[in-house]
VODRENKE-850317 format. One record per atom (N, C-alpha, C): residue in three letters; atom name; x, y, z. Coordinates in nm, 2 decimals. Example, Ala and Ser with C-alpha at 12.3 -4.5 7.8 and 13.67 -1.06 7.14 Angstrom:
REM residues 2
 type atom     px     py     pz
  ALA    N   1.32  -0.57   0.78
  ALA   CA   1.23  -0.45   0.78
  ALA    C   1.32  -0.33   0.78
  SER    N   1.28  -0.22   0.71
  SER   CA   1.37  -0.11   0.71
  SER    C   1.29   0.00   0.79
***
This chain:
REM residues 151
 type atom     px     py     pz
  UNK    N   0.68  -2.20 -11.39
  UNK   CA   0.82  -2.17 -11.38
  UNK    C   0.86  -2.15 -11.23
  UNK    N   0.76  -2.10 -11.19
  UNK   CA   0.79  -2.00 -11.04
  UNK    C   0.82  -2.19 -10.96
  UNK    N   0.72  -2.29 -10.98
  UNK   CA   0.72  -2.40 -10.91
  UNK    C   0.84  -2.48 -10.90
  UNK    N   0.89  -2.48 -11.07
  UNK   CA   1.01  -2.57 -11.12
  UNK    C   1.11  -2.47 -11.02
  UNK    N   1.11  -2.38 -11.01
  UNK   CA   1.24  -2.29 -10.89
  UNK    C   1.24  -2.32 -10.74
  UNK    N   1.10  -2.31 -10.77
  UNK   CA   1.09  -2.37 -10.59
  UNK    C   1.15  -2.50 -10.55
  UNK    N   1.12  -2.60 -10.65
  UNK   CA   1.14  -2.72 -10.66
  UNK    C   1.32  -2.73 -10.65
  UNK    N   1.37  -2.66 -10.74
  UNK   CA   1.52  -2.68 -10.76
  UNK    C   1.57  -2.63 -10.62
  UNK    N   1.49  -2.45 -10.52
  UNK   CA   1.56  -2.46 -10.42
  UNK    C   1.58  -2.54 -10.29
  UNK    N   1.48  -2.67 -10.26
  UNK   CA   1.41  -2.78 -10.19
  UNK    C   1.52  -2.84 -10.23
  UNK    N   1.53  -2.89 -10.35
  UNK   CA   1.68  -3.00 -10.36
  UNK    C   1.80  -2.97 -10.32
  UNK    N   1.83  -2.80 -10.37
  UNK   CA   1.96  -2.76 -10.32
  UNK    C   1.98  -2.73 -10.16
  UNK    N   1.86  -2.74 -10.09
  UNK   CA   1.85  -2.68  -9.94
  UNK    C   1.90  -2.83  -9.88
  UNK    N   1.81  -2.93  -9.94
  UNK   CA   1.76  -3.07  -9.85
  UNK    C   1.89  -3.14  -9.86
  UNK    N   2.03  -3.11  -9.97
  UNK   CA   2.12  -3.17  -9.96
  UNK    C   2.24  -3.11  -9.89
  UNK    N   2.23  -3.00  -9.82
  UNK   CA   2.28  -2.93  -9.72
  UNK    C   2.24  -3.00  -9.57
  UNK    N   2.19  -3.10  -9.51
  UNK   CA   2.12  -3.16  -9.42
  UNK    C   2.21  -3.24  -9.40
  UNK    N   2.27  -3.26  -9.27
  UNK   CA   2.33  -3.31  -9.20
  UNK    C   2.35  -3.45  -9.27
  UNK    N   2.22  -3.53  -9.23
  UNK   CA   2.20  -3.68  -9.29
  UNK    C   2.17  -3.70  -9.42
  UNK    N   2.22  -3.62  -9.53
  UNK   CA   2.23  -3.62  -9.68
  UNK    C   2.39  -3.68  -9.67
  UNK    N   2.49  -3.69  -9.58
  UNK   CA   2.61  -3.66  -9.58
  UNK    C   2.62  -3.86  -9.59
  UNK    N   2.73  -3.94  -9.65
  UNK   CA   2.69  -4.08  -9.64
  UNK    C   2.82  -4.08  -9.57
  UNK    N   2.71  -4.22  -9.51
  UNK   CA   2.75  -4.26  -9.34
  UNK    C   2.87  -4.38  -9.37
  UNK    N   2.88  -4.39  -9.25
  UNK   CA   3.03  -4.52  -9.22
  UNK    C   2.96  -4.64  -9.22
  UNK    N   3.05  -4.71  -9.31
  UNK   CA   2.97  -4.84  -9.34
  UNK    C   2.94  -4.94  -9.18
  UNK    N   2.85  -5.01  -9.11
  UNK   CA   2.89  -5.08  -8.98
  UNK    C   2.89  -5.21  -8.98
  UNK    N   2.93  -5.29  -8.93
  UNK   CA   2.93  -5.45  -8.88
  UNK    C   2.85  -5.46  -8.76
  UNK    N   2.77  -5.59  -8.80
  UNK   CA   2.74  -5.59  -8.64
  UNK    C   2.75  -5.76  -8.66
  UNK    N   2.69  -5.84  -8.52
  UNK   CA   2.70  -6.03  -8.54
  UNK    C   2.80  -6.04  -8.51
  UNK    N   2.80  -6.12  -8.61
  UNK   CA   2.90  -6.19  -8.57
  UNK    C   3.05  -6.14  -8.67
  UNK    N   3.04  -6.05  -8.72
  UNK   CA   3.15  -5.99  -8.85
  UNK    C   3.25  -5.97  -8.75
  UNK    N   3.39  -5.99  -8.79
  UNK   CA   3.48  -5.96  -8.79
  UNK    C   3.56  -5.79  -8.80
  UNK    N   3.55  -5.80  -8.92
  UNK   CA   3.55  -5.71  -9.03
  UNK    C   3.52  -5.71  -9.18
  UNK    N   3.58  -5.61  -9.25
  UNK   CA   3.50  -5.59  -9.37
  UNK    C   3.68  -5.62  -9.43
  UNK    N   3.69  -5.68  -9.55
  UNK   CA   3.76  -5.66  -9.71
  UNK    C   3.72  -5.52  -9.80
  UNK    N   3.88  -5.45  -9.83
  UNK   CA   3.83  -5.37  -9.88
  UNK    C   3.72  -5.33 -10.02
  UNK    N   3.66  -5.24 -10.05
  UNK   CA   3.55  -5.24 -10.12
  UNK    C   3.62  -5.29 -10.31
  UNK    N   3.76  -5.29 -10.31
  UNK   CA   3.81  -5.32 -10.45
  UNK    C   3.86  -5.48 -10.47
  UNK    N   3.78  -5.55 -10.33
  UNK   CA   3.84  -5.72 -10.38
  UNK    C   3.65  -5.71 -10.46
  UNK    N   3.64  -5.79 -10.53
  UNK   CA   3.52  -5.85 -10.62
  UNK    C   3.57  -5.97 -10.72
  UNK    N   3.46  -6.10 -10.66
  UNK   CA   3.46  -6.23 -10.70
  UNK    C   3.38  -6.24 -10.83
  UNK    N   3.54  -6.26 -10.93
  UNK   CA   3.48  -6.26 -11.05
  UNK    C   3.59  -6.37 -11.19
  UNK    N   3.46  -6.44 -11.24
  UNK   CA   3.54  -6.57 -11.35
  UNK    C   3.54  -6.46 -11.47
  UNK    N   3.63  -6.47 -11.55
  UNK   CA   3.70  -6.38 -11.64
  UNK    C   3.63  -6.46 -11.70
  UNK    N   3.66  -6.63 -11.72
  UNK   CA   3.66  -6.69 -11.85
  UNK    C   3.49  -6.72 -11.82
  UNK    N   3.42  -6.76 -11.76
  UNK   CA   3.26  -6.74 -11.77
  UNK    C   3.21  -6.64 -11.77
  UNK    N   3.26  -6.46 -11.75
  UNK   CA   3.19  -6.33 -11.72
  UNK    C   3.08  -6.35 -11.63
  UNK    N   3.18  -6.40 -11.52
  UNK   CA   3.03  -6.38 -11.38
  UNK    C   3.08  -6.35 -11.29
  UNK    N   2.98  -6.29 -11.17
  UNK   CA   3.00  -6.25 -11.05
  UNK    C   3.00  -6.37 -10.97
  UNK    N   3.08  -6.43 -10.92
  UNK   CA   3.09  -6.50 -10.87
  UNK    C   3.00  -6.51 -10.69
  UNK    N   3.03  -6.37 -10.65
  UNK   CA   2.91  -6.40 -10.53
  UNK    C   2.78  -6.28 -10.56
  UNK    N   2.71  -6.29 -10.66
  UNK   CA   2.62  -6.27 -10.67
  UNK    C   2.48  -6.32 -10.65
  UNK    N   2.50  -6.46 -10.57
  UNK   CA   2.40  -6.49 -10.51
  UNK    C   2.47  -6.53 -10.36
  UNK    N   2.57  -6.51 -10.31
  UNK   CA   2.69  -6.52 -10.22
  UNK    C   2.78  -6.61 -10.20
  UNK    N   2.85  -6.63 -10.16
  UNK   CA   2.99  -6.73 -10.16
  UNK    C   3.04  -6.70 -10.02
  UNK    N   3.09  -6.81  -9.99
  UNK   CA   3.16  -6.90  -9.88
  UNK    C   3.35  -6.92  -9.94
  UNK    N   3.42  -6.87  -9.83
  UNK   CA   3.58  -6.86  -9.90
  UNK    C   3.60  -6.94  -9.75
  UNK    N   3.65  -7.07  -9.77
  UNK   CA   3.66  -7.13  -9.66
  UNK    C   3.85  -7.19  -9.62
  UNK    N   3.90  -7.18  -9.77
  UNK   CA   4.06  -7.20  -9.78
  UNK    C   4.11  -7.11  -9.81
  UNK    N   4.30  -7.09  -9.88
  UNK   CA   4.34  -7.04  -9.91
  UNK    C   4.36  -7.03 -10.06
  UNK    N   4.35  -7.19 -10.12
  UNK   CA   4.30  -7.22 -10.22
  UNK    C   4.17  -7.15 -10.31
  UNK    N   4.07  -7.17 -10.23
  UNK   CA   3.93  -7.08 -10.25
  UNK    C   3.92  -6.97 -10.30
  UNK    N   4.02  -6.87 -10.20
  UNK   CA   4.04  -6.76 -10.20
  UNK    C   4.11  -6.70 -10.31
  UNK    N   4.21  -6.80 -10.36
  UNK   CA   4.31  -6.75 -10.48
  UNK    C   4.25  -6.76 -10.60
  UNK    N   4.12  -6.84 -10.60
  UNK   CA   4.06  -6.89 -10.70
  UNK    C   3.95  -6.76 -10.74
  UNK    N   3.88  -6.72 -10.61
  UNK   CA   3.83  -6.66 -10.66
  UNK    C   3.86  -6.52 -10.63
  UNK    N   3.93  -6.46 -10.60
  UNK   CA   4.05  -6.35 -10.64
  UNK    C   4.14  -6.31 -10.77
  UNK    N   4.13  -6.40 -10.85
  UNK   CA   4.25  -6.47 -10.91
  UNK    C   4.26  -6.35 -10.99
  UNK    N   4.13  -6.25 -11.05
  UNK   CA   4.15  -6.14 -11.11
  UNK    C   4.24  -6.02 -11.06
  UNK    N   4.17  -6.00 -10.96
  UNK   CA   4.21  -5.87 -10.86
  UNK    C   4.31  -5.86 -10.74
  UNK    N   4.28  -5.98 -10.64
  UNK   CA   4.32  -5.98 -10.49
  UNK    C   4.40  -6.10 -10.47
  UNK    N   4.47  -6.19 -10.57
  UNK   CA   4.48  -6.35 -10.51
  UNK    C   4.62  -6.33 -10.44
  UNK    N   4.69  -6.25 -10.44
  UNK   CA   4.83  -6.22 -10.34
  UNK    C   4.82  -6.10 -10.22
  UNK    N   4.71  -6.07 -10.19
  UNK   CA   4.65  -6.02 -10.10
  UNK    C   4.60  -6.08  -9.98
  UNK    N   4.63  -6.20  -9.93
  UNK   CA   4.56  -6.25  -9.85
  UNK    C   4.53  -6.13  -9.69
  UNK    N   4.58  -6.06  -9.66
  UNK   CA   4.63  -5.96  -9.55
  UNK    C   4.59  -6.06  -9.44
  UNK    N   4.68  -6.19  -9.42
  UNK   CA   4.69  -6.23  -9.30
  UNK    C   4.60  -6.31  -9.24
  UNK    N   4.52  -6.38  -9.36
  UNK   CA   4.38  -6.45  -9.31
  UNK    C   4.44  -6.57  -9.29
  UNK    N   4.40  -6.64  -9.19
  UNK   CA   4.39  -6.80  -9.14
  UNK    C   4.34  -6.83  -9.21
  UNK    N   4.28  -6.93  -9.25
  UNK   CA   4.15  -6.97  -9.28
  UNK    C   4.09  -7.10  -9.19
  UNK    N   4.24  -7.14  -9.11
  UNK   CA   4.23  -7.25  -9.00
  UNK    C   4.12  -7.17  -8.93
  UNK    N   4.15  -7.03  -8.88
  UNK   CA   4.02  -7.03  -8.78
  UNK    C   3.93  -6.90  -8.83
  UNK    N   3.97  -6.86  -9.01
  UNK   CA   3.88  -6.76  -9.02
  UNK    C   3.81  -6.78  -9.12
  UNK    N   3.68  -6.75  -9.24
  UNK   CA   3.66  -6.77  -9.35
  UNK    C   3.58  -6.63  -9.39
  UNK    N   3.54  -6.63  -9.50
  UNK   CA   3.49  -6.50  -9.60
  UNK    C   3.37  -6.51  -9.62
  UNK    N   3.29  -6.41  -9.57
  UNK   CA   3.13  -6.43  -9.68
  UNK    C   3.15  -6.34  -9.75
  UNK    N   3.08  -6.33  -9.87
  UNK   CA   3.07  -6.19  -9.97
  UNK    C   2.90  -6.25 -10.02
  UNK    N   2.83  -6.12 -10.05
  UNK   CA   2.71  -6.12 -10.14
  UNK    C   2.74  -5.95 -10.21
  UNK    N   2.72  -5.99 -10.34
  UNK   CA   2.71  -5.88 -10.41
  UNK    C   2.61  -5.76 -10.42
  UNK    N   2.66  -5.69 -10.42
  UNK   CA   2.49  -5.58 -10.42
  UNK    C   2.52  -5.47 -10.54
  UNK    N   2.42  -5.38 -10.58
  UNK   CA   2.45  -5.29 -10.68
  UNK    C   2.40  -5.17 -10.63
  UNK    N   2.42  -5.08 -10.56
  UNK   CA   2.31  -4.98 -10.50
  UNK    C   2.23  -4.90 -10.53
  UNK    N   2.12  -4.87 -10.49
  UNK   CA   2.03  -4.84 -10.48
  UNK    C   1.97  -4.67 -10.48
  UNK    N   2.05  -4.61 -10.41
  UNK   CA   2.08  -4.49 -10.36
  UNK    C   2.19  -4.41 -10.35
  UNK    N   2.14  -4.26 -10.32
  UNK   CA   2.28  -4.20 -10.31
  UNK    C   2.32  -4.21 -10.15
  UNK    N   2.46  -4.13 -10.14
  UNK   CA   2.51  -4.16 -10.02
  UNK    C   2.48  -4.26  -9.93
  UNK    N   2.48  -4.35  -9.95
  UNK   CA   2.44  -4.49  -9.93
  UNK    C   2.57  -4.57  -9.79
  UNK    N   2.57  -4.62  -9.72
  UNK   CA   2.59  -4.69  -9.63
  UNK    C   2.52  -4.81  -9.57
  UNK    N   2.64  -4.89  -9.57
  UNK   CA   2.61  -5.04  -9.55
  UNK    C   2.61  -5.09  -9.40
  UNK    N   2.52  -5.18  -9.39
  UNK   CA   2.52  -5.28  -9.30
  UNK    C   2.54  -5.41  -9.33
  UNK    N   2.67  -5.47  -9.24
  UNK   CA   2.73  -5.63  -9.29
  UNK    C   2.67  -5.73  -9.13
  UNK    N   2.60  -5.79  -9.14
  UNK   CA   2.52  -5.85  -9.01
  UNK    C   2.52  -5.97  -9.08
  UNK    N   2.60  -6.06  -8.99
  UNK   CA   2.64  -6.19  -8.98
  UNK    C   2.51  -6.26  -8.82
  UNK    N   2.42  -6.34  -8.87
  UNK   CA   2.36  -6.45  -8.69
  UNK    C   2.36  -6.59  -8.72
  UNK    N   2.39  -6.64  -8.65
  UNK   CA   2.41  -6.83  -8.64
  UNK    C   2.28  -6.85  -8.59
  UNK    N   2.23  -6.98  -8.61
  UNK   CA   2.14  -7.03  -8.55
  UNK    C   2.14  -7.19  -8.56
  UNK    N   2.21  -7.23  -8.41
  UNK   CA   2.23  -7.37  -8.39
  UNK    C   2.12  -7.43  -8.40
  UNK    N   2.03  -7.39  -8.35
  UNK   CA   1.90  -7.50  -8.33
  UNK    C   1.88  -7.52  -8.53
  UNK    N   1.88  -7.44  -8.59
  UNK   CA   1.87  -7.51  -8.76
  UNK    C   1.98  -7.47  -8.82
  UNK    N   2.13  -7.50  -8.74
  UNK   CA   2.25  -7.51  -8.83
  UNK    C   2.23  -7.41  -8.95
  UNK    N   2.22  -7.29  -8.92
  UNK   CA   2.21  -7.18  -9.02
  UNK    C   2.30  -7.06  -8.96
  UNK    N   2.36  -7.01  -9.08
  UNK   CA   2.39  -6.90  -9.03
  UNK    C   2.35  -6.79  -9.18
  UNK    N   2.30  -6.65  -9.11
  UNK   CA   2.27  -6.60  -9.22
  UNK    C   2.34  -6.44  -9.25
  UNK    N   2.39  -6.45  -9.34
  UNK   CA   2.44  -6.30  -9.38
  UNK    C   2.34  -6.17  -9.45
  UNK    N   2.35  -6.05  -9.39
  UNK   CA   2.27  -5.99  -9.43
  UNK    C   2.35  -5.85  -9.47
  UNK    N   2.26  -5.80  -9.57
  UNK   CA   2.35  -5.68  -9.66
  UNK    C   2.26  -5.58  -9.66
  UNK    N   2.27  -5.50  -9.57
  UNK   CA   2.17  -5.37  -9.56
  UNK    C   2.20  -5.22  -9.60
  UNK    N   2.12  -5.16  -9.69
  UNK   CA   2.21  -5.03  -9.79
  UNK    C   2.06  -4.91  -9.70
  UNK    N   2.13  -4.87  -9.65
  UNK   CA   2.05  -4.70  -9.65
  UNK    C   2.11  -4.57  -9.66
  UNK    N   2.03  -4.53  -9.77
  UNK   CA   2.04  -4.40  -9.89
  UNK    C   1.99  -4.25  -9.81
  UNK    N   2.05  -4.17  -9.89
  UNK   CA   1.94  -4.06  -9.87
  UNK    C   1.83  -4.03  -9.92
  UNK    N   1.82  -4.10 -10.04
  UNK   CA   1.72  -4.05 -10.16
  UNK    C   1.80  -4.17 -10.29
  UNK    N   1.66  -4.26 -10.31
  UNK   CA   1.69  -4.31 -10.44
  UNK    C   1.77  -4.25 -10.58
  UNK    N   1.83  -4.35 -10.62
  UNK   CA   1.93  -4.30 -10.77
  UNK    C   1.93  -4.43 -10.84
  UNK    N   1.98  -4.39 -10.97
  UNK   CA   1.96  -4.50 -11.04
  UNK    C   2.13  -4.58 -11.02
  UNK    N   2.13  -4.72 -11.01
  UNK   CA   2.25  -4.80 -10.98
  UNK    C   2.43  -4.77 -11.04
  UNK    N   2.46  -4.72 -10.94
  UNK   CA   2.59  -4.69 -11.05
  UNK    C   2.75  -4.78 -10.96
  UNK    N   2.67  -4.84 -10.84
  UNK   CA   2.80  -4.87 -10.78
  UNK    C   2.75  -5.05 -10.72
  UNK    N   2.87  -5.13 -10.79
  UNK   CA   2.83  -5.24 -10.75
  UNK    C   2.98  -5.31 -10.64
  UNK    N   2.94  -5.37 -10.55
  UNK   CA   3.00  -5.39 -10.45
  UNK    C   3.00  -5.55 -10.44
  UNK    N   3.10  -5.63 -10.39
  UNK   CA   3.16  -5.75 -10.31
  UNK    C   3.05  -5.76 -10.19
  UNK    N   3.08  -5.69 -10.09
  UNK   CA   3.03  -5.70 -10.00
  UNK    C   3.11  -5.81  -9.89
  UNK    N   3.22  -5.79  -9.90
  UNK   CA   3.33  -5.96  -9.81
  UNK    C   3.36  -5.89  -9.71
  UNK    N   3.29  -6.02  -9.58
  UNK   CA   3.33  -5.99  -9.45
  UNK    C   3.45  -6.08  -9.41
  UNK    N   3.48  -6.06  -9.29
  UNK   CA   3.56  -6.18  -9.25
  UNK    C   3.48  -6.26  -9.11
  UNK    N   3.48  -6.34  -9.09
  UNK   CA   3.39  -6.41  -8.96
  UNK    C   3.48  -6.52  -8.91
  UNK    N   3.47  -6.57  -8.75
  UNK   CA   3.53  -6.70  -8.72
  UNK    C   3.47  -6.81  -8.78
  UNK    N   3.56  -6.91  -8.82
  UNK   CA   3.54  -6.99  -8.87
  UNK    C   3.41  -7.06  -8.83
  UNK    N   3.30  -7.10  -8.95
  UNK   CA   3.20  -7.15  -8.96
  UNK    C   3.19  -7.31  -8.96
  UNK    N   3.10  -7.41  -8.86
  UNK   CA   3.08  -7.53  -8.89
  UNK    C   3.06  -7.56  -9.01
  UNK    N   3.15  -7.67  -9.06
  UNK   CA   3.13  -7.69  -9.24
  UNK    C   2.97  -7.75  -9.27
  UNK    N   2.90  -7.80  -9.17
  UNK   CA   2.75  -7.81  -9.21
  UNK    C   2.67  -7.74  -9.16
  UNK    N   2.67  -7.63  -9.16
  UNK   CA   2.60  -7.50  -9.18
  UNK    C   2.57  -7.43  -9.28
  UNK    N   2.45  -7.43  -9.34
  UNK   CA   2.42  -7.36  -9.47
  UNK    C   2.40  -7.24  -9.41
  UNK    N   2.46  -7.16  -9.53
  UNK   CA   2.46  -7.02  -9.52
  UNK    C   2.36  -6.94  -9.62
  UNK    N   2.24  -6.88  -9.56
  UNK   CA   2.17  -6.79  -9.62
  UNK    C   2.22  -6.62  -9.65
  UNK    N   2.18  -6.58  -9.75
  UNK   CA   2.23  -6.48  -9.80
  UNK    C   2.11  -6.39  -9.83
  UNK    N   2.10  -6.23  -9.78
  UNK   CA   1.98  -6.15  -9.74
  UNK    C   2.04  -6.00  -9.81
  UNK    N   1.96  -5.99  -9.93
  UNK   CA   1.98  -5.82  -9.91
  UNK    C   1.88  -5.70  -9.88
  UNK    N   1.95  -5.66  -9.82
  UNK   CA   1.76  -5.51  -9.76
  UNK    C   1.80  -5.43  -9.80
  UNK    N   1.77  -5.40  -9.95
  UNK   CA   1.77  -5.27 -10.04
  UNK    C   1.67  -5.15 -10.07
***
């Protein structure tokens, strides 16, 4: 008994800690910026996530298409002449969790790769799933785009 108390006051102390507190999501790369956390690419009539293994929004078209649920009259001003959308889906991992959206090109093998980085305080079981849509300068149309998450 005396252990199971000790134990409970360790958890109640250790979430009093400065860095228990969840952080600001950041961009780095080549990101733009971030889409807010309530657009998510999703087909009603298939029941799928649509960037769950990631997606490329390169029109305006594209965009309405796959918006069509939630965001497709939302554009907030996007080109797409000189901007486009990555999104990869994630489901988290942890509590107080904060994201990293890191966009790098790599001309020498026409890649450009998107990466989705979540750090927690302390694992939990999944309760929040996320889009993950950046905005970036427009990408060479032959450039494959890899999609990375560090969970």
């Amino acid at each position: 008994m005396k252990k199971l108390y000790l134990l409970s006051l360790i958890s109640l102390w250790a979430c009093q800690e400065p860095d228990c507190q969840q952080g600001t999501d950041q961009t780095t790369g080549l990101v733009l910026r971030t889409l807010d956390r309530s657009y998510s690419a999703y087909d009603q009539k298939q029941g799928e996530d649509l960037s769950r293994d990631g997606i490329r929004i390169s029109t305006a078209n594209q965009y309405k298409q796959v918006f069509a649920h939630c965001c497709q009259n939302r554009l907030d001003s996007l080109d797409f002449a000189q901007y486009e959308i990555l999104g990869l889906t994630t489901v988290n991992k942890g509590s107080n969790s904060r994201y990293i959206y890191d966009v790098k090109r790599d001309d020498t093998a026409k890649k450009i790769t998107y990466t989705v980085s979540e750090e927690y305080y302390s694992h939990s079981s999944p309760i929040d799933g996320r889009g993950n849509f950046v905005v970036v300068a427009k990408l060479p149309s032959d450039y494959q785009v890899d999609y990375v998450r560090n969970q």
